[in-house]
C-alpha positions as CSV (number, residue, x, y, z in Angstrom):
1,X,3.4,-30.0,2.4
2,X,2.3,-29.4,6.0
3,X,5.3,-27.6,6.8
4,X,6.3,-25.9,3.6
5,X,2.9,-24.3,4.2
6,X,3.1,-23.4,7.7
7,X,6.4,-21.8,6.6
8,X,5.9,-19.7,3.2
9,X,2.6,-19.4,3.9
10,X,1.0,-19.5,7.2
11,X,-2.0,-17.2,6.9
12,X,-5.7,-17.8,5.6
13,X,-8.8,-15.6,5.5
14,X,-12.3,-16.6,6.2
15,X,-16.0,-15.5,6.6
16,X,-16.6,-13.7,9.9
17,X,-19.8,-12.5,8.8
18,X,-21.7,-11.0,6.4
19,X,-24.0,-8.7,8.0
20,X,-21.5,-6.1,9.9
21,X,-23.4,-2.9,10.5
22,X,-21.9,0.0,8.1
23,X,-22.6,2.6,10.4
24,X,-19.6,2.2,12.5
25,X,-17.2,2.3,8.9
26,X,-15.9,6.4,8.5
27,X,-16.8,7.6,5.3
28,X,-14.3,7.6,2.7
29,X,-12.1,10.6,1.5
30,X,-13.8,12.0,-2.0
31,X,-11.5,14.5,-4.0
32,X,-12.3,16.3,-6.6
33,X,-9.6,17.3,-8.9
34,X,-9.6,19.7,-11.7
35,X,-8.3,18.7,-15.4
36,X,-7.4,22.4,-16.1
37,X,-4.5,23.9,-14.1
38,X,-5.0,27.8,-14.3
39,X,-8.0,29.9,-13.7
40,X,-8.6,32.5,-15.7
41,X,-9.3,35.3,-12.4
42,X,-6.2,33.8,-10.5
43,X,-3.7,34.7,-13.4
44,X,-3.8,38.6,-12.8
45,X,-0.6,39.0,-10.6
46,X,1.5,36.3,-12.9
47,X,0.0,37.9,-16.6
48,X,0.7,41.7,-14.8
49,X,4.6,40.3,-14.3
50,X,5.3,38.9,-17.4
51,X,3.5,41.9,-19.3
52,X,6.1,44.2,-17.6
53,X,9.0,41.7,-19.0
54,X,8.0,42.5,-22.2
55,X,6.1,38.9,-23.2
56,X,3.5,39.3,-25.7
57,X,0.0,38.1,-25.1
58,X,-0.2,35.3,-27.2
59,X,3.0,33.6,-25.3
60,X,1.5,34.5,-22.2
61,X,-1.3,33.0,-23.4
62,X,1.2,29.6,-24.2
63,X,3.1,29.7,-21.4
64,X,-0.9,28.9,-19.1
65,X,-1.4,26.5,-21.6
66,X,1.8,24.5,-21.1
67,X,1.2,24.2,-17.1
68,X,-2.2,21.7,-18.1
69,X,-0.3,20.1,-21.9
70,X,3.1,19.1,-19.8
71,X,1.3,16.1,-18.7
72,X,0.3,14.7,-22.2
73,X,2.9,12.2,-23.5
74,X,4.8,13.5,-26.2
75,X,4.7,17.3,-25.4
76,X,7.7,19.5,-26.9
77,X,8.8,22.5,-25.0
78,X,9.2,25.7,-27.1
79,X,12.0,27.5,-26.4
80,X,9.8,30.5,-25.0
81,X,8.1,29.1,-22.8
82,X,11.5,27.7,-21.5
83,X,12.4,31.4,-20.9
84,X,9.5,32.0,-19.2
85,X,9.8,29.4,-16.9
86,X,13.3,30.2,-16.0
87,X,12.5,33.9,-15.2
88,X,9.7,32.6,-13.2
89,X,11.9,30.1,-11.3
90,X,14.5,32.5,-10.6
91,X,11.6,35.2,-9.5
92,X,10.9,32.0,-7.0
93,X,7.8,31.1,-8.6
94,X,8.8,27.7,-8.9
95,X,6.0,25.1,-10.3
96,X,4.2,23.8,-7.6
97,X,4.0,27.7,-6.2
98,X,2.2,28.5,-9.5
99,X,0.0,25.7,-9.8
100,X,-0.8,26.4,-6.2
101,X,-1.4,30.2,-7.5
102,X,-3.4,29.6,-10.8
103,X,-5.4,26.6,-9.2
104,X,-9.1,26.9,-9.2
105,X,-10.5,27.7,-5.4
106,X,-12.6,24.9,-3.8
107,X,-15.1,27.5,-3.3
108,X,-15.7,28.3,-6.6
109,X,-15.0,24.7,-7.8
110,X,-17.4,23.3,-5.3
111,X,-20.9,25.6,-5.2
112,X,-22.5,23.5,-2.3
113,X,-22.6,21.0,-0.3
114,X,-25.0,19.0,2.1
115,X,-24.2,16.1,4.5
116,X,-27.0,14.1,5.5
117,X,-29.7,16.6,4.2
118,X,-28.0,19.5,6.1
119,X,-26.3,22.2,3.9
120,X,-22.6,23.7,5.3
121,X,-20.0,25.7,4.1
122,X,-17.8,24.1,1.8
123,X,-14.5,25.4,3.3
124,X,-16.0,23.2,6.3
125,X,-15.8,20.2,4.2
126,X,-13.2,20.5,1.5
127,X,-9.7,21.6,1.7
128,X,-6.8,21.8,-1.0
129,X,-4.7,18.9,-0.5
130,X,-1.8,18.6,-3.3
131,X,-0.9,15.3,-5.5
132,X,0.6,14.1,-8.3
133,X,-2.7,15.2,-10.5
134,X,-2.0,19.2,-8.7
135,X,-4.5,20.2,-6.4
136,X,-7.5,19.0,-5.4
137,X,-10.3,19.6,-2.9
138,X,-10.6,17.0,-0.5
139,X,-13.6,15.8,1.8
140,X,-12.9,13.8,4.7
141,X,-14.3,13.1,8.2
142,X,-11.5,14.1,10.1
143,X,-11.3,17.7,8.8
144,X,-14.9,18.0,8.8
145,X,-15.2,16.9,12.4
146,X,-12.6,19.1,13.2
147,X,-14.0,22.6,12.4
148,X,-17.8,20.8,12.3
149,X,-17.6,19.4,16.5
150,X,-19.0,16.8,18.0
151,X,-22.8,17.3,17.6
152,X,-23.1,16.0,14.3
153,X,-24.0,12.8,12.9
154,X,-20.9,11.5,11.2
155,X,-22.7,8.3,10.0
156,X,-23.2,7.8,6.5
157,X,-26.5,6.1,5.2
158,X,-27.8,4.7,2.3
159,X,-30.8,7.2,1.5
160,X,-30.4,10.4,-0.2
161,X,-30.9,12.0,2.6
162,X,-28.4,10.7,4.3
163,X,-25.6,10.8,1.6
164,X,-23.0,13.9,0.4
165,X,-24.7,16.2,-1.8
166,X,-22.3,18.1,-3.8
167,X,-22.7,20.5,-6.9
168,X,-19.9,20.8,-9.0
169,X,-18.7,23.8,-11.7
170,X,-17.6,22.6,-14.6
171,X,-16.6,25.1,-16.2
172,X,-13.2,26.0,-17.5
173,X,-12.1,30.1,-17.3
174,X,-9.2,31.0,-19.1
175,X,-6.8,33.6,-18.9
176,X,-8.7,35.4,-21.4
177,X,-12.0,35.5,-19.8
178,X,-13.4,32.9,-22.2
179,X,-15.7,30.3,-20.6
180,X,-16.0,26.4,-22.0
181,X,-17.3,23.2,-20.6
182,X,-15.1,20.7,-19.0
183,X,-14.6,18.4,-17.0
184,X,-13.7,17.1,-13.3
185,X,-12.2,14.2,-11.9
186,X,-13.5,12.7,-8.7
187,X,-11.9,9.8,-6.8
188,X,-12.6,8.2,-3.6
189,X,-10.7,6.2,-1.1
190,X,-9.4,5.8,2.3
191,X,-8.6,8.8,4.2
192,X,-5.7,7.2,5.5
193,X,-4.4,7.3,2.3
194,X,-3.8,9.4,-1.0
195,X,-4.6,9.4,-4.1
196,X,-2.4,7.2,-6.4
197,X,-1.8,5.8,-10.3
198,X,-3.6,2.7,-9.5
199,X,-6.8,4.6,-8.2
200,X,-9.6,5.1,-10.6
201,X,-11.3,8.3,-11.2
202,X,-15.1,8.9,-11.7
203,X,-15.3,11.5,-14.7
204,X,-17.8,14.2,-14.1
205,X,-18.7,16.4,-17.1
206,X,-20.9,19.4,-17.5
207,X,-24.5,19.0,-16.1
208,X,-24.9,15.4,-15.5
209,X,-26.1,14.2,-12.4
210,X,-24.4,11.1,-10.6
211,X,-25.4,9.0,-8.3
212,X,-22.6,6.8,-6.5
213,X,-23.4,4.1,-4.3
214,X,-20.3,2.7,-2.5
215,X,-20.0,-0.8,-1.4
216,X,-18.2,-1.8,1.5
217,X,-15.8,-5.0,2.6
218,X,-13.9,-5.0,5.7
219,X,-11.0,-7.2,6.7
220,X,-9.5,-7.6,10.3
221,X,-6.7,-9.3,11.4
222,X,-6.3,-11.5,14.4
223,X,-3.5,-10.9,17.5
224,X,-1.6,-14.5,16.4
225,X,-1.1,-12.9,12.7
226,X,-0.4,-9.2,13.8
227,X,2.5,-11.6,16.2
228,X,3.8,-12.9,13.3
229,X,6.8,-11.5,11.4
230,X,6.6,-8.9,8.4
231,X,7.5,-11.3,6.0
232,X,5.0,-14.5,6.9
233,X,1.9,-12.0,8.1
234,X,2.3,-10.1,4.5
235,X,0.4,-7.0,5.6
236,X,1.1,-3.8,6.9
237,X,1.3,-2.6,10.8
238,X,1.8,0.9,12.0
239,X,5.0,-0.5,13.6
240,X,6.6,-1.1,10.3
241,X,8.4,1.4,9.5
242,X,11.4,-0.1,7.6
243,X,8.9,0.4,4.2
244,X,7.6,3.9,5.6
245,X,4.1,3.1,4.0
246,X,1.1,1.7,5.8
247,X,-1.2,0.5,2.9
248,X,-0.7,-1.1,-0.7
249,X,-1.4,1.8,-2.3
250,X,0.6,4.0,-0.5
251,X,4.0,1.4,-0.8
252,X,3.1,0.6,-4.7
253,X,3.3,4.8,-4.9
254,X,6.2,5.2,-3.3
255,X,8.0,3.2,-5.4
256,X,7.1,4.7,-8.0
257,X,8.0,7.5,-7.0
258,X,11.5,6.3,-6.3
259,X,11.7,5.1,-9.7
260,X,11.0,8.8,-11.1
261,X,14.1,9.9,-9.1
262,X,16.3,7.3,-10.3
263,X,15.4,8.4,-14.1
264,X,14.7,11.8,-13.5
265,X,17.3,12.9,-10.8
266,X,15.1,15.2,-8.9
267,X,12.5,14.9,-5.8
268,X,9.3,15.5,-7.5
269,X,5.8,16.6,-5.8
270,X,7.5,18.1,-2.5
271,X,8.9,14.6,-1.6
272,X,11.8,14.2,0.6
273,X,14.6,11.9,0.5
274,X,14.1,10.4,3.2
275,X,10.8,9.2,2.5
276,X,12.1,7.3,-0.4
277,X,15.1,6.4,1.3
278,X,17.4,7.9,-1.7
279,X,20.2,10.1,-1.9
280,X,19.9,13.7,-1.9
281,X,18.5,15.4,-4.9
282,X,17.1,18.7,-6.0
283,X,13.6,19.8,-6.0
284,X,12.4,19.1,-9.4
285,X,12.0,21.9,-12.0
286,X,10.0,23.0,-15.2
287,X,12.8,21.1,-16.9
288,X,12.7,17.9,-15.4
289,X,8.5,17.8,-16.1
290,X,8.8,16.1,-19.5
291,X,11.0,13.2,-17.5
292,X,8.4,13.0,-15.2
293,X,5.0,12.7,-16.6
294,X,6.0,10.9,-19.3
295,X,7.5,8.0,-16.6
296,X,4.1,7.9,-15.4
297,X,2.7,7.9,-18.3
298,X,4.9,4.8,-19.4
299,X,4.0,3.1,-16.0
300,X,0.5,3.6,-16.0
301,X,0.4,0.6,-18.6
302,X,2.3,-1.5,-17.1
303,X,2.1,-0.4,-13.2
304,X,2.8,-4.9,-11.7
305,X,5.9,-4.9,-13.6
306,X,7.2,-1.6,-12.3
307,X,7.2,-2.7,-8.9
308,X,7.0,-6.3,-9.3
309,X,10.4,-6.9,-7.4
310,X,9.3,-4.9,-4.6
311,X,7.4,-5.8,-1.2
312,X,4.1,-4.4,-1.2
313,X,1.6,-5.9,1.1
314,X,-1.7,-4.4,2.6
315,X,-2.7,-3.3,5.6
316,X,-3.9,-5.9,8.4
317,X,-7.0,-3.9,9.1
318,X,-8.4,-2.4,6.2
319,X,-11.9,-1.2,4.6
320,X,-11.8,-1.5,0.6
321,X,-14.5,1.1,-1.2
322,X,-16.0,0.3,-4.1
323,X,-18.3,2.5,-5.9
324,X,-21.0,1.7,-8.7
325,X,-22.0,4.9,-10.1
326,X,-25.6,5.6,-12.1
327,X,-26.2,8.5,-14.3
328,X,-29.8,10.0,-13.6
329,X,-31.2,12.6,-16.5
330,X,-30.8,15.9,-15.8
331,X,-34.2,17.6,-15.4
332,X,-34.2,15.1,-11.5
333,X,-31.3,17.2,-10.1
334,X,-31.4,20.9,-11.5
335,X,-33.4,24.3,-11.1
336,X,-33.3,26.4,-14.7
337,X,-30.8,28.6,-13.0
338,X,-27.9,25.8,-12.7
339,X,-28.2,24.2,-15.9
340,X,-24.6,24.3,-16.8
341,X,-23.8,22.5,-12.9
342,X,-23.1,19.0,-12.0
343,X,-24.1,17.2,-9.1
344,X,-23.6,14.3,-7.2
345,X,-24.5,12.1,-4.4
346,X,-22.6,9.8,-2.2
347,X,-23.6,7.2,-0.6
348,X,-23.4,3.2,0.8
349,X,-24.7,0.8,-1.3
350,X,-26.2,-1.1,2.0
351,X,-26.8,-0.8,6.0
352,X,-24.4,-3.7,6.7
353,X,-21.5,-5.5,4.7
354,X,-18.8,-8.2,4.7
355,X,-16.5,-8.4,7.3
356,X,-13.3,-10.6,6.9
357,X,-11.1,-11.9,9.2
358,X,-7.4,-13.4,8.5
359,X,-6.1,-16.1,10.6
360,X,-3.3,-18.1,11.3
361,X,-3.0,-21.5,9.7
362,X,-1.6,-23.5,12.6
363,X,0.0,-22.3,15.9
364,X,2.9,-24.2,16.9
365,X,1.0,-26.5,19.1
366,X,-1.6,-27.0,16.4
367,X,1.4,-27.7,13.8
368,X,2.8,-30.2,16.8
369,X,-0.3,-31.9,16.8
370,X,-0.7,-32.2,13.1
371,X,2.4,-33.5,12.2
372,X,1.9,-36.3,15.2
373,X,-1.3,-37.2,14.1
374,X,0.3,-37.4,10.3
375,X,2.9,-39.7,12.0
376,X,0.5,-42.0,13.6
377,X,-1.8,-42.5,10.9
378,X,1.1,-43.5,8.1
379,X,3.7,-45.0,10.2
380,X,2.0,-45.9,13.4
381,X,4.0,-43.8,15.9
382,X,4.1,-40.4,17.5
383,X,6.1,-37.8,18.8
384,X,7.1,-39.8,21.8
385,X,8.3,-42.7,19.3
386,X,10.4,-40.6,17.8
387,X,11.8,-39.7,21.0
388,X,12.1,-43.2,22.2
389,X,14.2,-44.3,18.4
390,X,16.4,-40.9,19.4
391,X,17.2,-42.5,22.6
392,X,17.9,-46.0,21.4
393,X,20.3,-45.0,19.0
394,X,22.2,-42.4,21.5
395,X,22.3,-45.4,24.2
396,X,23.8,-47.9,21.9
397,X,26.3,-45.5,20.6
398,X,27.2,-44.8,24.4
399,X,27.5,-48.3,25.1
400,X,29.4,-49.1,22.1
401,X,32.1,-46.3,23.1
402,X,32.1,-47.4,26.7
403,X,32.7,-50.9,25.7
404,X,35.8,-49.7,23.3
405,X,37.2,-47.4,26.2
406,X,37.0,-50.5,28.7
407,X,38.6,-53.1,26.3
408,X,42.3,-53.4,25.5
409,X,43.2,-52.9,22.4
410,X,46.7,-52.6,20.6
411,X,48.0,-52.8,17.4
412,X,50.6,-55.7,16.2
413,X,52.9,-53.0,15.0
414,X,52.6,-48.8,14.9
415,X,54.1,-49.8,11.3
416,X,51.1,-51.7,9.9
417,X,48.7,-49.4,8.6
418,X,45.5,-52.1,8.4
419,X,45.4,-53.5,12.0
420,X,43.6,-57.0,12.4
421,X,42.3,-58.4,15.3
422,X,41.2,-62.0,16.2
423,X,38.5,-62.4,18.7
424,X,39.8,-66.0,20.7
425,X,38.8,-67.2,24.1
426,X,42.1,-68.9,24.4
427,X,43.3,-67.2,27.7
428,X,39.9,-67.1,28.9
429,X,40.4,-69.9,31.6
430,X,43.5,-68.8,32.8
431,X,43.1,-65.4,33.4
432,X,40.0,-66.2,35.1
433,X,41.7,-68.5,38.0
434,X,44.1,-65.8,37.8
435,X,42.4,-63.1,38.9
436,X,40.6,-62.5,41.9
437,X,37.7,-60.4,41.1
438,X,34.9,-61.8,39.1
439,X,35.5,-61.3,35.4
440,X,32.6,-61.5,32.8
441,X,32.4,-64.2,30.0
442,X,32.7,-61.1,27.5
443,X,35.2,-61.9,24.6
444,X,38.3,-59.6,23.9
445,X,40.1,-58.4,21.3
446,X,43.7,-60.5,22.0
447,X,46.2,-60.1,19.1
């Protein structure tokens, strides 16, 4: 069992403390995605183009609506808005480009935003990042240091005051000009990573006021596991890049992805082949959408089984964000003037956290020692015993050889197939006043 385990299984995890100090964990990435795809004041130069084609206004008005329904299981494509989409595509407006062109600004879906009390611009902060879900605005430390410098405090708290303020509009503008209330998605994780299916989103409707507290847990890996090979360690290095992913989450998408391509024969969301490591395919197109979303529709339910024959591990050194999120009434968060806005706060849950550590189960001079000490205790030996029964058995086989080399021995007859020998001292005498040198009293095999 010993063994088996040190073999299959030759990691464990444990305690290193429970009070590690949060303030030296980066704050997580928070993005905040849109559940519309068009903006009413970005579809000017696209309405302006198909007006001049000769589209009426209500399949204009179809055509925006089908960028936002192509993701809902089930959806039929009308034949118009097929045509549309093909004009567009060979205009070179292909879907991502008009997402990207309809998409609602991060200025205008973000009104403002504070870090630790302070207020900055929000083009500071967020940037459009693009995903599976279409474009988001993204917060994370590394962008934000990069155009904020150096003489900020990067350190999140666990006050208000020391949290991300954000206010959020809600409100959906369509091509029309007509305004309703909506909704926004919001999801935070690692900024190493991205967004994925398996990542859940925090639902932020109109004027509501959240309060998200994020708990921390932090594992770390020691040097003797990070030594150990890909497949007994089970967690992802930088070095590995045979699985060209460096986290659960971003492996577990990635083959998802992979699977699209195999049913849907196209490189969707601007991936390559070669991160996939797939033959070459075609971008995918407004045709191939249906195939698409409704794959990840399908997998969404049952995500394990998708990639259940695939390797996925996580990373060796990690920090794993969890959020709790309280709703606070709306009269604590707004002036009269931004009744229809959203806000919310993020924050850690505490000053310090747990901290784990995985370790190997036994070295190879811990397994040595076990499996002597096993040895000992059952049987009574050791490791030297069984050195000592090695070398009795190999010197008796060498004697016994030596002895058959030295001794004469000769068949009655090549003929005779069974050969029997009589051991007899009968020439013993003889042959010893024969012979000069001493001869042994060792029987021999006469016939």
């Amino acid at each position: 069992m010993i063994w088996e385990k040190f073999i299959t299984d030759p990691t464990f995890t444990v305690v290193e403390t429970t009070h590690y100090p949060t303030e030296s964990i980066p704050f997580p990435a928070v993005a905040i995605c849109d559940t519309k795809m068009v903006y009413g004041p970005s579809t000017k130069n696209i309405t302006k183009l198909l007006q001049l084609r000769g589209f009426e206004t209500g399949h204009i008005n179809e055509f925006y609506r089908s960028l936002t329904e192509i993701k809902q299981k089930g959806y039929v494509v009308k034949s118009n808005i097929k045509k549309i989409h093909n004009i567009l595509e060979n205009l070179g407006y292909t879907y991502n480009n008009l997402i990207y062109m309809l998409k609602k600004p991060c200025e205008k879906l973000i009104e403002e935003c504070l870090w630790r009390s302070k207020s900055y611009d929000c083009s500071q902060i967020f940037r459009s990042v693009f995903t599976f879900l279409g474009y988001c605005c993204q917060f994370d430390l590394s962008y934000f240091r990069s155009l904020a410098g150096e003489n900020i405090n990067y350190a999140a708290g666990t006050d208000l005051t020391e949290a991300l303020d954000i206010v959020l509009n809600t409100e959906k503008f369509d091509n029309n000009g007509i305004n309703t209330l909506g909704s926004i998605l919001m999801f935070i994780f690692d900024e190493q990573n991205n967004i994925t299916l398996i990542d859940s989103a925090i639902t932020v409707t109109t004027a509501t006021y959240f309060d998200v507290t994020i708990d921390i847990s932090v594992m770390d890996s020691s040097t003797d596991v990070k030594a150990l090979s890909l497949h007994n360690r089970r967690c992802f290095l930088k070095t590995d890049t045979d699985f060209k992913a460096n986290s659960f989450r971003s492996c577990m998408m990635k083959r998802v992805m992979k699977k699209i391509v195999e049913l849907c024969q196209c490189l969707p969301f601007n991936i390559k082949s070669k991160e996939l490591n797939v033959e070459e395919f075609p971008s995918c197109k407004w045709s191939h959408l249906t195939c698409i979303f409704e794959n990840l529709e399908n997998m969404k339910g049952n995500f394990h089984e998708v990639v259940s024959g695939d390797k996925c591990y996580q990373d060796c050194d990690y920090v794993q964000y969890e959020t709790q999120v309280e709703y606070l009434k709306q009269e604590r968060a707004f002036s009269e003037n931004r009744m229809l806005s959203s806000r919310v706060t993020l924050h850690f849950k505490d000053n310090s956290c747990m901290k784990y550590r995985r370790e190997v189960l036994y070295t190879w001079d811990q397994m040595l020692a076990n499996l002597g000490g096993i040895f000992g205790l059952c049987l009574g030996g050791s490791i030297i015993s069984i050195v000592e029964i090695i070398w009795f058995f190999t010197d008796i086989l060498y004697t016994c050889f030596a002895n058959f080399r030295k001794g004469k021995v000769s068949p009655k007859s090549r003929e005779v197939e069974n050969r029997i020998f009589v051991l007899s001292r009968k020439n013993y005498a003889a042959n010893k006043t024969a012979k000069k040198d001493h001869i042994s009293g060792k029987f021999k095999f006469v016939h």
